[in-house]
LUMPAVO-140227 format. One line per field, with one value per residue (C-alpha): residue number from 0; residue in one letter; y, x negated, z negated. Coordinates in pm, whole numbers, plus 50000, padded with zeros to 5 digits. Each point is the difference from the previous one (the first is absolute). Example, Ala and Ser with C-alpha at 12.3 -4.5 7.8 and 13.67 -1.06 7.14 Angstrom:
BEGIN
pos [0, 1]
code [A, S]
Y [49550, 50344]
X [48770, 49863]
Z [49220, 50066]
//
This chain:
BEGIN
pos [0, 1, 2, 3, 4, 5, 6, 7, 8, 9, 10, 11, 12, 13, 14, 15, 16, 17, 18, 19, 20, 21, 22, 23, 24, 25, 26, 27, 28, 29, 30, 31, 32, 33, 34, 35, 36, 37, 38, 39, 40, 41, 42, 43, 44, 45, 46, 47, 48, 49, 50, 51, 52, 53, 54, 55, 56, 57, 58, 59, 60, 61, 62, 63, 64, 65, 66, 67, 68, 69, 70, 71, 72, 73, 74, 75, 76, 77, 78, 79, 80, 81, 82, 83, 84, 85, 86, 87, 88, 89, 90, 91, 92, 93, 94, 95, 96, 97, 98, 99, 100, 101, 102, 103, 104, 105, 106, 107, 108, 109, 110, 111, 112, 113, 114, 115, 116, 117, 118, 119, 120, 121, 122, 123, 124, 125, 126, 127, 128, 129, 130, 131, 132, 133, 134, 135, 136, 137, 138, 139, 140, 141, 142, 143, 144, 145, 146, 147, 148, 149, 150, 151, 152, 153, 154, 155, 156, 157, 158, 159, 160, 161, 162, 163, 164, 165, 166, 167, 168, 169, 170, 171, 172, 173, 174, 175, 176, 177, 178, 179, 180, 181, 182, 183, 184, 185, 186, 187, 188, 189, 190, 191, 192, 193, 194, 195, 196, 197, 198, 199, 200, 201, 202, 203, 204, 205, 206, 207, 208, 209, 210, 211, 212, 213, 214, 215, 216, 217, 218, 219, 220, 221, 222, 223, 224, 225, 226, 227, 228, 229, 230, 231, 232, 233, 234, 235, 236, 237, 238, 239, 240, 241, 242, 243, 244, 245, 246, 247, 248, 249, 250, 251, 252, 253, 254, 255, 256, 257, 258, 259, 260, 261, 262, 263, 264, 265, 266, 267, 268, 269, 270, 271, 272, 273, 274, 275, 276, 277, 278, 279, 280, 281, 282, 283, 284, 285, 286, 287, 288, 289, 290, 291, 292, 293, 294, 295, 296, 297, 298, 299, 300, 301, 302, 303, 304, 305, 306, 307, 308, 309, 310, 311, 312, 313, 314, 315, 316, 317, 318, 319, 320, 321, 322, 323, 324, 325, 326, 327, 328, 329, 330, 331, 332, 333, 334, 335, 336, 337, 338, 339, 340, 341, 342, 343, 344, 345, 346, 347, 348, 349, 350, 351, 352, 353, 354, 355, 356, 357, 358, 359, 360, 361, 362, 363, 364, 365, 366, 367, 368, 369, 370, 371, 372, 373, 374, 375, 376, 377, 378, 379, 380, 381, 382, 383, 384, 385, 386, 387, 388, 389, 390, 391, 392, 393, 394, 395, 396, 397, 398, 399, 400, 401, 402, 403, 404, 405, 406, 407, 408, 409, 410, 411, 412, 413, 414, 415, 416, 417, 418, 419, 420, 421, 422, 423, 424, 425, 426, 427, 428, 429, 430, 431, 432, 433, 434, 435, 436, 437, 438, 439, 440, 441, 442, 443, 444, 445, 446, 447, 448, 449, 450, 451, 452, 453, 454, 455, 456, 457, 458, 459, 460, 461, 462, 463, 464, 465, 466, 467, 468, 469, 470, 471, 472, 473, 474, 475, 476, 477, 478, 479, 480, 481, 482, 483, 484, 485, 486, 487, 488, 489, 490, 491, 492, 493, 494, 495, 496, 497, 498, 499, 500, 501, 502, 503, 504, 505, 506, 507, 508, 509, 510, 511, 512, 513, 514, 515, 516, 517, 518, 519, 520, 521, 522, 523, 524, 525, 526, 527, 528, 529, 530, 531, 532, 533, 534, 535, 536, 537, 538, 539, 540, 541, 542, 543, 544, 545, 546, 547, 548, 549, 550, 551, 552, 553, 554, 555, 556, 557, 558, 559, 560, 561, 562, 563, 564, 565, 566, 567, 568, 569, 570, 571, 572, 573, 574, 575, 576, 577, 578, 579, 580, 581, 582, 583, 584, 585, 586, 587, 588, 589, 590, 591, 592, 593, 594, 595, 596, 597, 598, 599, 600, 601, 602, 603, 604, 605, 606, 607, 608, 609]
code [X, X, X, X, X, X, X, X, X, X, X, X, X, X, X, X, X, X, X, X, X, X, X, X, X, X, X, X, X, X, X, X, X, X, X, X, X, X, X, X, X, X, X, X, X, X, X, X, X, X, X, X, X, X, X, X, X, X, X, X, X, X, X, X, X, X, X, X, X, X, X, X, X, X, X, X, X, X, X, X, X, X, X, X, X, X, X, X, X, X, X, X, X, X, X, X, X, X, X, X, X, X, X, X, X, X, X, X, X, X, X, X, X, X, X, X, X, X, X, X, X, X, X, X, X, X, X, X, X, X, X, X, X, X, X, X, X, X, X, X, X, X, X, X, X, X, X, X, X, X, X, X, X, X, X, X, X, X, X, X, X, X, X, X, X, X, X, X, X, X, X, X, X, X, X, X, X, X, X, X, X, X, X, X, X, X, X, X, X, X, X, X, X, X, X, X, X, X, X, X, X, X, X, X, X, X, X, X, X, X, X, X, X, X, X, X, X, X, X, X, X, X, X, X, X, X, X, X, X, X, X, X, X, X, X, X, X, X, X, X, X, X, X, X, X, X, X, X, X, X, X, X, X, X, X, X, X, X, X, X, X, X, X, X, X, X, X, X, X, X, X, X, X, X, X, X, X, X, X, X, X, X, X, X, X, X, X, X, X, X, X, X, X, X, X, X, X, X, X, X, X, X, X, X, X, X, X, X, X, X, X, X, X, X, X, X, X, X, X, X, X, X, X, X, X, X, X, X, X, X, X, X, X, X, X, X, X, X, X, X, X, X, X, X, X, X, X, X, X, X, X, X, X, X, X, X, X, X, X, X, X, X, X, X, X, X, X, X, X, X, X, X, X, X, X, X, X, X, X, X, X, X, X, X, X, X, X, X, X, X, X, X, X, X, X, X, X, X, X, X, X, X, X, X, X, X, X, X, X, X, X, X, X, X, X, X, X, X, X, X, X, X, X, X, X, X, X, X, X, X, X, X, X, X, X, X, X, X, X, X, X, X, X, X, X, X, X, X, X, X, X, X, X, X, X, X, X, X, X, X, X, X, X, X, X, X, X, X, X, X, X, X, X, X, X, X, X, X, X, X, X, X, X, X, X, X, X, X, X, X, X, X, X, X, X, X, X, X, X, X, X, X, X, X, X, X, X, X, X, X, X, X, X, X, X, X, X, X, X, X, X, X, X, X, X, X, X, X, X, X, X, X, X, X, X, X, X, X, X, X, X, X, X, X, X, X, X, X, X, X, X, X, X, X, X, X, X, X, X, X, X, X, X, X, X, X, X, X, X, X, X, X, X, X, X, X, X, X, X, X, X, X, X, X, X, X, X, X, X, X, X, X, X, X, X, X, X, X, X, X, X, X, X, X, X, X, X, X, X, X]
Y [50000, 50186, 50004, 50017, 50370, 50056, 49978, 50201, 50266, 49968, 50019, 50309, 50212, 49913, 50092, 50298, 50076, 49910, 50252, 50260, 50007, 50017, 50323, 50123, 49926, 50273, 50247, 50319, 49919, 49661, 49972, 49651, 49849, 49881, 49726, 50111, 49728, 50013, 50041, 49888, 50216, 50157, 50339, 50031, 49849, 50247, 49897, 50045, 50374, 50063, 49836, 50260, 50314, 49899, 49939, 50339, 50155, 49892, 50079, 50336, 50065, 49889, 50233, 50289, 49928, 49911, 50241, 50169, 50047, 49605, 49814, 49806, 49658, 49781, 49909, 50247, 50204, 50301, 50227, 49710, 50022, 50369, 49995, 49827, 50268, 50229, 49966, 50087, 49713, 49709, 49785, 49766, 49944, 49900, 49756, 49837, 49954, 49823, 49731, 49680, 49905, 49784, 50206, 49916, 50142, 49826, 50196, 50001, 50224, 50167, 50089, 50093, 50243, 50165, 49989, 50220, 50207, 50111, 50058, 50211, 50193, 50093, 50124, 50244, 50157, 50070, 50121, 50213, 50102, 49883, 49974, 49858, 49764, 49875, 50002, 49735, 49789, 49950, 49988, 49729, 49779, 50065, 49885, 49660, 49980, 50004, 49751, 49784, 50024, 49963, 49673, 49874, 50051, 49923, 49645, 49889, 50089, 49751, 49712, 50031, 50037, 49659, 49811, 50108, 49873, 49695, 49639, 49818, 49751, 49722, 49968, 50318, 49962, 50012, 50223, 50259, 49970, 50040, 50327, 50123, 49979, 50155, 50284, 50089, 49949, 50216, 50263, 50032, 50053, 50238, 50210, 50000, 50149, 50242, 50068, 50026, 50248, 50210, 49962, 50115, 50297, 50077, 49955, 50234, 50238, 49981, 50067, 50328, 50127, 49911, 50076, 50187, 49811, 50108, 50334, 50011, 49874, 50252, 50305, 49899, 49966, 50368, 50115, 49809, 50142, 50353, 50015, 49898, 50229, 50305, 49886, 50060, 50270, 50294, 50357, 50113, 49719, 50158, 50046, 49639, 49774, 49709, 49692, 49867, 49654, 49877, 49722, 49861, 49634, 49777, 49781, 49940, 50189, 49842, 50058, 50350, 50083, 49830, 50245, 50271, 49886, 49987, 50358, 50109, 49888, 50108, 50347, 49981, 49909, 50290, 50206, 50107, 50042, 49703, 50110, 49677, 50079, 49677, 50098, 49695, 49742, 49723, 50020, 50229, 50372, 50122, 49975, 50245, 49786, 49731, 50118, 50327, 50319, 49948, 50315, 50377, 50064, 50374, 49899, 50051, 49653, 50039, 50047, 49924, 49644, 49916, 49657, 49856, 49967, 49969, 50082, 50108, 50292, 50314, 50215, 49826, 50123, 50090, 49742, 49687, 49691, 49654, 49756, 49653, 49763, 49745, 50226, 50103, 49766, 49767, 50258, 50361, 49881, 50232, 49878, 50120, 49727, 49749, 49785, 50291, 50107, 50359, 49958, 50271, 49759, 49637, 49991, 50074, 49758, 49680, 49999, 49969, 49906, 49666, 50128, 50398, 50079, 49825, 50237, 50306, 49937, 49917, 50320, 50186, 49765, 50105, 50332, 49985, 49815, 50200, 49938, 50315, 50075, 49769, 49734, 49988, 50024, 49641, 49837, 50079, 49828, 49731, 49911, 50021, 49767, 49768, 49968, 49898, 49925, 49838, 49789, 49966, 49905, 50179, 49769, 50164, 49784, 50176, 49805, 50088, 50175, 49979, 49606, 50109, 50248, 49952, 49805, 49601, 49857, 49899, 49787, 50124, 49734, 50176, 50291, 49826, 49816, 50259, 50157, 49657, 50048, 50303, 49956, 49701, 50195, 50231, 49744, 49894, 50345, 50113, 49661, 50036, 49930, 50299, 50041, 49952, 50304, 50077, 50305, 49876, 50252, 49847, 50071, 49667, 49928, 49623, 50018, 50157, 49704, 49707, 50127, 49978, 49671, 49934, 50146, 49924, 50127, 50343, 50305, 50158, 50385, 50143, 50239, 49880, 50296, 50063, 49668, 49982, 50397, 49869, 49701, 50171, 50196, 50257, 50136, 49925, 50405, 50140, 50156, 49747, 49791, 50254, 50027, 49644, 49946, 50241, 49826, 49669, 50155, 50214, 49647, 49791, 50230, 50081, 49575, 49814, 49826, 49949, 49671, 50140, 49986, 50275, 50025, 50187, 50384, 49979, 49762, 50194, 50337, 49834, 49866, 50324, 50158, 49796, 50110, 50347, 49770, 49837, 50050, 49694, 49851, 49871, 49627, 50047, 49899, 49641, 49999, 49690, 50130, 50234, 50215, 50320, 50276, 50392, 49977, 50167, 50002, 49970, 49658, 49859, 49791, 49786, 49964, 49640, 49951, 49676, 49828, 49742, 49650, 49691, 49803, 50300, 49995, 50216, 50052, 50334, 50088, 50280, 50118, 50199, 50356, 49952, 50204, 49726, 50131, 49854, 49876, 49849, 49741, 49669, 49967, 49680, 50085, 50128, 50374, 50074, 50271, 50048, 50122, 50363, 50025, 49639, 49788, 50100, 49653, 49980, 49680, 49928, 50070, 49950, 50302, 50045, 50035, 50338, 50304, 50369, 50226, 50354, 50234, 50329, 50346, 50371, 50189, 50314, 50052, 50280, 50197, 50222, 49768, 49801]
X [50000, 49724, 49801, 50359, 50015, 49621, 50050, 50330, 49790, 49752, 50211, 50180, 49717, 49868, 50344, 49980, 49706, 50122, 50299, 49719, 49783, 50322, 50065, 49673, 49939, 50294, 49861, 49816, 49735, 49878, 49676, 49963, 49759, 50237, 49955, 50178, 50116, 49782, 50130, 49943, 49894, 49633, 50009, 49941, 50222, 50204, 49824, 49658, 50137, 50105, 49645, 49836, 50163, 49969, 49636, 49969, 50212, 49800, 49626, 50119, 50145, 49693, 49764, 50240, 49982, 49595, 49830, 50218, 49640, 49901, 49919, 50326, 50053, 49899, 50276, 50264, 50184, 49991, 50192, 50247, 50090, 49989, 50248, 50205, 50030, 50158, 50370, 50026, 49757, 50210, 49687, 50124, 50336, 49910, 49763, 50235, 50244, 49721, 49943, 50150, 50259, 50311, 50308, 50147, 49781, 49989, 50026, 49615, 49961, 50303, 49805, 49665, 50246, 50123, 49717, 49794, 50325, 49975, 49652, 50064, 50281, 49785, 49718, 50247, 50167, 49620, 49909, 50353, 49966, 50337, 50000, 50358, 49916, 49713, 50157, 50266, 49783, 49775, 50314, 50096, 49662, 49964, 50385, 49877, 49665, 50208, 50279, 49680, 49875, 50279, 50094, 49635, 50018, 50356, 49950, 49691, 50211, 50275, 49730, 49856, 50275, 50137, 49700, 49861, 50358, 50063, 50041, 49647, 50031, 49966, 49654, 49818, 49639, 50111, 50265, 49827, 49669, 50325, 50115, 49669, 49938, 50290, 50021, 49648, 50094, 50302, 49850, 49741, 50175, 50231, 49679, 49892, 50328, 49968, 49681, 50125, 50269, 49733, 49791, 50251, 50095, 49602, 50002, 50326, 49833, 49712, 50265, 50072, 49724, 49737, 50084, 50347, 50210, 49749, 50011, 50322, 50053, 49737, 50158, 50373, 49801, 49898, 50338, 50149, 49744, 50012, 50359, 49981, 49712, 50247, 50304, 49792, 49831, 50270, 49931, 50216, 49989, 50215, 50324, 49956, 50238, 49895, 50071, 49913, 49919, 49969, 49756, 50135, 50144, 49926, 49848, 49611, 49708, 50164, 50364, 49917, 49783, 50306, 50273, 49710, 49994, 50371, 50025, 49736, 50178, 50328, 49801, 49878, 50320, 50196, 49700, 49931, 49667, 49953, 49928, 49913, 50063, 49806, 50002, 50247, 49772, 49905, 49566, 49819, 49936, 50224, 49974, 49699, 49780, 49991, 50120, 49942, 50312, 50248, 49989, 49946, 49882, 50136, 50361, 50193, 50179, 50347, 50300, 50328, 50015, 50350, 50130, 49956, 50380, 49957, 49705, 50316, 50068, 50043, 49830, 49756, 49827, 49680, 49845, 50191, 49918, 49925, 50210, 49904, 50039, 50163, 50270, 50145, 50271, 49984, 50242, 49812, 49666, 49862, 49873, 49606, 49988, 49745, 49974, 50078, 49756, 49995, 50144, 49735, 49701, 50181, 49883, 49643, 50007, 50113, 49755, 49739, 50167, 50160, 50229, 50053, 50152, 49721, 49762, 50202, 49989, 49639, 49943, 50198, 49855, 49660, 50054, 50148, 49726, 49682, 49762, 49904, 49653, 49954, 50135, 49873, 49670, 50112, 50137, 49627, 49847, 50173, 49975, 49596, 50065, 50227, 49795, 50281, 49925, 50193, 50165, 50197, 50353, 50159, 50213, 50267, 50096, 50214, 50160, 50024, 50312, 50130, 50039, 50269, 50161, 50033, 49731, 49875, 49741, 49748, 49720, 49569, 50048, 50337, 49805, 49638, 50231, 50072, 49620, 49874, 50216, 49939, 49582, 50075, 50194, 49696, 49726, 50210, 50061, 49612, 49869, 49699, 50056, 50001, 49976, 50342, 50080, 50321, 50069, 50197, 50257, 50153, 50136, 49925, 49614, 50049, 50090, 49633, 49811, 50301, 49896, 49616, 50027, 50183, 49913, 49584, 49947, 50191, 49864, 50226, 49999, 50179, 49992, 50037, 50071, 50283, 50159, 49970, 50125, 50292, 50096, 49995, 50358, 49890, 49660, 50205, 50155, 49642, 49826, 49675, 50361, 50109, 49663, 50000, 50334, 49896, 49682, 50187, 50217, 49756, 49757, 50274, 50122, 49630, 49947, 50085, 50269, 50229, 50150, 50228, 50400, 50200, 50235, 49696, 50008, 49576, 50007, 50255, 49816, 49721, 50100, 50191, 49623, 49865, 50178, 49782, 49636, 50160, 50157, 50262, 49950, 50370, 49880, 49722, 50246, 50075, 50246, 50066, 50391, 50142, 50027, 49897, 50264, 50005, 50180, 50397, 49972, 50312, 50081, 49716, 50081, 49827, 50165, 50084, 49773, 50109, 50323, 50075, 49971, 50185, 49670, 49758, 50096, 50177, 50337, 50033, 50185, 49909, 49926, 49750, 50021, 50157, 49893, 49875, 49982, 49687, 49943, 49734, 49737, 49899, 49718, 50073, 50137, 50324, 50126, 50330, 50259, 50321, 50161, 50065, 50372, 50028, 50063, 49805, 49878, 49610, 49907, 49669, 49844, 49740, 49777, 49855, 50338, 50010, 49765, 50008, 50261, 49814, 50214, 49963, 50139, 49931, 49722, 49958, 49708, 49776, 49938, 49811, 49684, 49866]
Z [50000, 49883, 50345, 50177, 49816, 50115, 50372, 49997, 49827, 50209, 50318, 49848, 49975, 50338, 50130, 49780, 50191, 50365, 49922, 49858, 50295, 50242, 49855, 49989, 50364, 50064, 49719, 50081, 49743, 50118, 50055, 50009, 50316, 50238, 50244, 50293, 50274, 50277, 50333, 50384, 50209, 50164, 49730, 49650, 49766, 49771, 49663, 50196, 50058, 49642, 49910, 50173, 49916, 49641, 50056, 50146, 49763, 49719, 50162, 50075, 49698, 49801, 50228, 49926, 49618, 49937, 50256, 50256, 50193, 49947, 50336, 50159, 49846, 50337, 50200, 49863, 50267, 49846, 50322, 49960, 49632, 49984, 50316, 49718, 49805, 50310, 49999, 50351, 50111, 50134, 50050, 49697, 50065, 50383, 49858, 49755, 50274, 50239, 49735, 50182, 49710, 50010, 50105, 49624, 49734, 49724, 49620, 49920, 50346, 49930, 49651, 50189, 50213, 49736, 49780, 50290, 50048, 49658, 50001, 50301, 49822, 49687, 50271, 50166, 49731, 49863, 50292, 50014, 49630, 49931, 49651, 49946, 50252, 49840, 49668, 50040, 50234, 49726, 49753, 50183, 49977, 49655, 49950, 50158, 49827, 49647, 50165, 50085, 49656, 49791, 50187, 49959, 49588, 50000, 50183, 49780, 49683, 50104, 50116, 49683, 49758, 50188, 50007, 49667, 49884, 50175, 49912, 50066, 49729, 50217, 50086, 49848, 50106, 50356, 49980, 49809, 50196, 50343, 49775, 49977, 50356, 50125, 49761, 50106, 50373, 49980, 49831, 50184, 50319, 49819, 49945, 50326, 50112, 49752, 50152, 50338, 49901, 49841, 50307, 50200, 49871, 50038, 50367, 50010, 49850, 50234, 50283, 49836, 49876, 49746, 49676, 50098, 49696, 49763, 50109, 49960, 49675, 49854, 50186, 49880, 49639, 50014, 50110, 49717, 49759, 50165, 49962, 49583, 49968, 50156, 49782, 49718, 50042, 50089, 50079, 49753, 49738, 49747, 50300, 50122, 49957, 49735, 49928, 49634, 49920, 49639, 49961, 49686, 50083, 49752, 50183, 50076, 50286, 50338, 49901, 49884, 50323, 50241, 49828, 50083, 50370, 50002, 49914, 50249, 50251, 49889, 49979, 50317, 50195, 49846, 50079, 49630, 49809, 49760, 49602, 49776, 49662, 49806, 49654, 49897, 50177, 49800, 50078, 49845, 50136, 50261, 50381, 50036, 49769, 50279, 50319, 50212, 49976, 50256, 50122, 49961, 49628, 49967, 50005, 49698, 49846, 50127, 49745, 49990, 50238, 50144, 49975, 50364, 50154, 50411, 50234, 50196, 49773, 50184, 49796, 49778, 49668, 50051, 49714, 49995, 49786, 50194, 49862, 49955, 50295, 49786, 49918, 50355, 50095, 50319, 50150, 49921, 50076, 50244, 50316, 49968, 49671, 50040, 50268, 50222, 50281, 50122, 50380, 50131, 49861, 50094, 50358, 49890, 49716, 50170, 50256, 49736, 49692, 49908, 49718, 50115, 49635, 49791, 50191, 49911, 49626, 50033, 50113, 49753, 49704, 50171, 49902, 49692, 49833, 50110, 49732, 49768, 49981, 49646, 50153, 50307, 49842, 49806, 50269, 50186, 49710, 49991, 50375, 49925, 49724, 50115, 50356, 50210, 50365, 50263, 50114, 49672, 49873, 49733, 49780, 49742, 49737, 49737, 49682, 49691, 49898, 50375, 50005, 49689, 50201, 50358, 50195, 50020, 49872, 50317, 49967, 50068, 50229, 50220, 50014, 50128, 50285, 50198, 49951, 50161, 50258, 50098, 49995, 50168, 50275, 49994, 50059, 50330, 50128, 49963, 50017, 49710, 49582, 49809, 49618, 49842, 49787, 49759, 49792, 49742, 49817, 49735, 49584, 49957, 49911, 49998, 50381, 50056, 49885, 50074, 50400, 49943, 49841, 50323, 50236, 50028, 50363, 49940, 49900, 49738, 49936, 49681, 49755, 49681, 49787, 50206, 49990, 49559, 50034, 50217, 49810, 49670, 49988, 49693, 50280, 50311, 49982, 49865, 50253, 50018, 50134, 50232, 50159, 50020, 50166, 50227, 50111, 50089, 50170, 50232, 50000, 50137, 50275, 50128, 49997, 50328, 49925, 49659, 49854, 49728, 49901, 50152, 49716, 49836, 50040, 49970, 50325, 50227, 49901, 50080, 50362, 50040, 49931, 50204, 50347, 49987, 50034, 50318, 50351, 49883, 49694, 49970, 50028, 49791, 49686, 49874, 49729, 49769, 49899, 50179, 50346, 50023, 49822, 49854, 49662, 50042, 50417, 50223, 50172, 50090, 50340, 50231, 50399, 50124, 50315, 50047, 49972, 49748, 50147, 49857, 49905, 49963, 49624, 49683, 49959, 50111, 50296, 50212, 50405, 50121, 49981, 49642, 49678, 49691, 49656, 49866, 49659, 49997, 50190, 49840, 50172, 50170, 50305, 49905, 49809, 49822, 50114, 50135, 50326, 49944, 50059, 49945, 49662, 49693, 49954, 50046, 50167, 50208, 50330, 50206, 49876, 50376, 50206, 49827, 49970, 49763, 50151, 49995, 49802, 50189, 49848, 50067, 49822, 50066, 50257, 49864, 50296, 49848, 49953, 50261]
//
């Protein structure tokens, strides 16, 4: 029965597989080698063609890049691959149509087509300087790199959650040596897709222009930044318009710093200057001891604060009090609350950015916690001390007095999983062993040496002062804990990738933190509870883009194009949520037949500052 179960699962995942590379072959973003049919005939065969524009492609390309006045790679047509690049040059398209082919293409040519279509596309909008044009071509790839992605991770969760789980009691030498195999097998593979996504977008990119995605990300940073900087620093500061935010939850650094966030956008979509007032918070000293002023220092504390009613209000006070996001009703909640994107930035962002609101509130996180001068100066000294180089992955572990209140206790062992796997996707992308490095925030000292003991062939970096300060309730507030807090949090985001729980504040500030060191760091995240959430935000959906198939498994029903309420994703193939509009009931789904439905809202534009 045993080996029965064995060879179904093994023919499943090579179906699974079959289905995979069906879909890729049609993608934008495959980059796999094909092996195109060759065909009769006296002329070059089509894949021949492709062969050699890709050849010349590449030679030129790497000319252009090294040493624009570097001798000609032998053999490469230069007049012919520069002709490329002239829209108005039909040379190409004659010569695809000369190749002796079947009168029926079959879908891998149909691919190549359309593959060189596209790359022609992207080449005449640069050329045209249409920047729309441009925009939601590359939109578009980056929607299919994630699709590609999210179905690689999603696929090897469900092979491994059923073949970790299944019945192998029969013969277990050879069943678990079977296991073995084919866990390795399919994740490798998985990683090489990954690998070709990521390769992919690469080569786009080299279509465009070198470097044109990073360049974009940085100069929609300074906008961003430019933009905060002007809302806080008004001509007349004691006329603007304010908005004042108490930072007196009772509740610990990441929750306080998220209802700070919260209220810097709120400030910033109603186009008022944001005032922190932090004398109830819980650390010691106020804002100022640890972070850089907002804004303008000349401006006069404001008085008498209205009670927030509507930002519809037609004529406003000019101080009003943020309330707190937990308090507005489903109903009143504005629609710039988090996960809203501003609609003049959402073109921009999702031609770079996996997860457009993620990067907005790293940006506005970014500027909220600019280090004053004293702690800058002790964050300096402890990078010196700690000597952290990279690659490294930053692992969160928090217990303590959260495994009575809200989160699950996880295993050293949970965590080092996913590091292992993603040094072992590493070492196949570059090829070459590296050393294996972990910064380890945690309250819990015992976690520190249970990992060591371990964990041999790791390098482990943590700060041990901070973890006894952290783990110690009566020094957690002090500010020797503040500072502390403060230094995880900044360690983690600047690491390469974080293993952590996302029902933690310190993790998702972190990984919020973490989108300002990177074009796209939204995969750069693995999360042991939860998805991805901003405490008190509106619905957060996902869209269906598939249907739901009788045997593609969970319960719930749904067709493409539909809204799902998510609740959460058990990591094993499948999430939780409901149809919006449909019954409350939560049931399962396949977590890659749907993706995050960008909320977009208006913000106003600041057209002052550009």
């Amino acid at each position: 029965m045993a080996r029965k179960k064995t060879l179904l699962l093994v023919f499943a995942a090579l179906l699974v597989f079959g289905v995979l590379s069906l879909v890729l072959t049609n993608s934008e973003l495959s980059t796999l080698e094909l092996s195109v049919r060759q065909n009769g005939g006296g002329g070059p065969t089509h894949s021949q063609v492709v062969a050699d524009w890709r050849r010349e492609d590449r030679d030129l390309l790497s000319v252009r890049r090294h040493n624009p006045a570097a001798a000609v790679p032998p053999g490469l047509n230069v007049g012919r691959v520069l002709a490329k690049y002239d829209d108005k040059d039909e040379r190409r398209e004659q010569e695809l149509h000369s190749v002796n082919r079947p009168p029926r293409r079959d879908r891998e040519d149909e691919r190549i087509l359309h593959e060189r279509n596209l790359a022609v596309e992207l080449n005449r909008t640069s050329h045209h300087g249409d920047m729309q044009k441009r925009l939601e071509t590359l939109g578009r790839l980056k929607n299919r790199e994630l699709r590609l992605d999210t179905a690689t991770r999603e696929l090897w969760l469900y092979l491994r959650d059923k073949l970790r789980d299944g019945d192998w009691s029969k013969t277990p030498a050879e069943t678990e040596d079977l296991r073995s195999k084919l866990l390795h097998s399919v994740k490798e593979q998985l990683d090489l897709l990954s690998l070709h996504a990521s390769d992919t977008q690469d080569a786009i990119d080299s279509f465009i222009s070198e470097g044109w995605r990073d360049t974009l990300a940085r100069e929609t940073a300074t906008l961003v930044q430019k933009r905060l900087h002007h809302l806080q620093n008004p001509e007349n500061c004691d006329n603007a318009k304010k908005l004042l935010c108490r930072i007196s939850k009772p509740c610990g650094f990441g929750c306080q710093i998220h209802h700070a966030a919260y209220c810097f956008i709120f400030a910033y979509a109603t186009e008022r200057m944001l005032v922190l007032d932090s004398s109830g918070w819980r650390y010691s000293g106020k804002w100022e001891a640890v972070f850089q002023p907002l804004g303008t220092s000349n401006c006069k504390e404001p008085l008498g604060a209205q009670p927030w009613s509507s930002y519809k209000e037609p004529h406003p006070p000019q101080v009003i009090q943020a309330p707190a996001i937990e308090s507005l009703g489903s109903m009143s909640k504005p629609s710039f609350l988090p996960m809203a994107v501003p609609a003049d930035l959402v073109e921009r962002l999702t031609s770079f950015h996996g997860y457009p609101f993620l990067w907005v509130v790293g940006q506005f996180l970014q500027y909220l916690m600019r280090p004053s001068q004293q702690l800058g100066e002790y964050l300096e000294e402890r990078r010196k001390f700690l000597n952290i180089s990279h690659p490294i992955v930053g692992v969160h572990i928090r217990r303590t007095d959260k495994l009575q209140q809200e989160a699950s206790y996880h295993s050293v062992e949970e965590y080092m999983t996913q590091v292992e796997e993603w040094y072992d996707r590493r070492e196949t992308m570059y090829g070459k062993k590296e050393e294996k490095r972990v910064y380890l925030a945690t309250d819990d000292q015992t976690a520190l040496n249970q990992a060591i003991e371990a964990y041999p062939n790791y390098k482990f970096v943590s700060d041990n002062d901070v973890s006894k300060t952290a783990g110690e309730l009566s020094s957690r507030y002090s500010q020797r804990g503040l500072y502390g807090v403060v230094l995880d949090v900044v360690m983690l985001s600047e690491c390469d990738y974080i293993v952590c729980t996302l029902s933690s504040q310190v993790c998702r500030l972190a990984y919020e933190l973490m989108q300002a060191h990177h074009v796209d760091a939204s995969r750069l995240v693995y999360s042991l509870d939860d998805v991805y959430y901003f405490g008190g935000q509106q619905e957060h959906v996902l869209r269906a883009i598939h249907r739901k198939t009788e045997n593609g498994g969970g319960n719930l029903d749904f067709a493409k194009g539909d809204l799902i309420k998510i609740a959460g994703n058990h990591l094993n193939g499948f999430s939780l949520g409901n149809r919006q509009g449909g019954h409350v009931r939560r049931e399962l789904f396949p977590s890659y037949k749907a993706e995050e439905e960008i909320r977009v809202a208006n913000f106003p534009t600041y057209p002052e500052v550009s």
